[in-house]
C-alpha positions in Angstrom: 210.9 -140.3 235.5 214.5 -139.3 235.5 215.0 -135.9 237.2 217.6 -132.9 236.5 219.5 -130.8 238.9 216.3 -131.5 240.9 213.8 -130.9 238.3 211.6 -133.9 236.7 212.1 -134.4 233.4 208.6 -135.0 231.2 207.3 -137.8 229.1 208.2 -136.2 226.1 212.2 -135.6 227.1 215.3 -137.9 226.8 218.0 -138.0 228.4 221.6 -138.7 226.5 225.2 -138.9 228.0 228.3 -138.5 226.1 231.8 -140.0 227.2 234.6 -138.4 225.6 232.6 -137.9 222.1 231.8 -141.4 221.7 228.2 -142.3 220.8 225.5 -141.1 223.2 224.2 -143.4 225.3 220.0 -142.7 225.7 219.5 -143.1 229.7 216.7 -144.8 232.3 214.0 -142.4 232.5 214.4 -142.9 236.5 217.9 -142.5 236.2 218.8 -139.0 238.8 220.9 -136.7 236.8 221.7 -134.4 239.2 222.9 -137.6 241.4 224.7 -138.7 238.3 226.6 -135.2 237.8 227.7 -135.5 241.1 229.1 -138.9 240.9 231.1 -138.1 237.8 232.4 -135.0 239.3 233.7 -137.0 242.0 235.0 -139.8 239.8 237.2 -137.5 238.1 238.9 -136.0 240.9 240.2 -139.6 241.7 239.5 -141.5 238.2 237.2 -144.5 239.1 234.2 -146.1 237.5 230.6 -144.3 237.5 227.3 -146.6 237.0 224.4 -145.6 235.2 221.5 -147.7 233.5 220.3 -146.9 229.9 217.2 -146.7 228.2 217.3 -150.4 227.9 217.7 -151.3 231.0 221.4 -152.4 230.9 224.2 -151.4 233.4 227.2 -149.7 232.4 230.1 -148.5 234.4 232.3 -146.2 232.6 236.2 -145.0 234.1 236.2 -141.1 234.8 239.8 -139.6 234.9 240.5 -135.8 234.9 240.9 -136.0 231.3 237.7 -137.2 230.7 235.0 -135.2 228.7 231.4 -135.8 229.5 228.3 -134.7 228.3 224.7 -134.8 229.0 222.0 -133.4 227.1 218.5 -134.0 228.1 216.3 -134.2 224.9 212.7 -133.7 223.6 211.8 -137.4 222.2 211.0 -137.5 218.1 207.7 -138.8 217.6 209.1 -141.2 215.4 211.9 -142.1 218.0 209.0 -142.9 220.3 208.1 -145.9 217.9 211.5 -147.1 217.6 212.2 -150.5 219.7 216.0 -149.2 220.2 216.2 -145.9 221.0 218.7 -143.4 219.2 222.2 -142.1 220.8 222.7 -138.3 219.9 223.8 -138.6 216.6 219.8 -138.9 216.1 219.2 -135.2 217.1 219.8 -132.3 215.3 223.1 -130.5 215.9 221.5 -127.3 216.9 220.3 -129.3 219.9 223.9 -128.8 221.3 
């Protein structure tokens, strides 16, 4: 269960990350986002790569610079969303999520 800033997140929550308004990438439920913040924060000090594993299980490693704009949102999950075999990026959620 992915935690943030220390809290755990519940069954019912998702949590999205944003990388300079691309698409929102749905993240591992285990993934720590407080431990995440922190390695982007640090990343863009010095602009290098962050890792992180999505919903799906699949690695990515993104390049952080100073210019970079990041965003994460952490979610309540759609009961239909919950059904879905790919889960949704943020374009899924209402804008008045934001």
């Amino acid at each position: 269960m992915a935690t943030f800033a220390g809290m755990s997140m519940g069954e019912t929550q998702q949590a999205i990350i944003s990388i300079d308004d691309d698409d929102g990438i749905p993240l591992d439920r285990d993934q720590d986002i407080g431990a995440l913040k922190e390695r982007i924060e640090r990343a863009a000090a010095e602009t290098r790569f962050v890792d992180f594993r999505r919903a799906d299980g699949a690695e990515v490693s993104v390049l952080v610079s100073p210019l970079s704009r990041v965003r994460i949102a952490i979610l309540p999950v759609r009961a239909e969303a919950v059904d879905a075999a790919e889960p949704g990026g943020i374009d899924d959620f209402p804008a008045d999520l934001f």
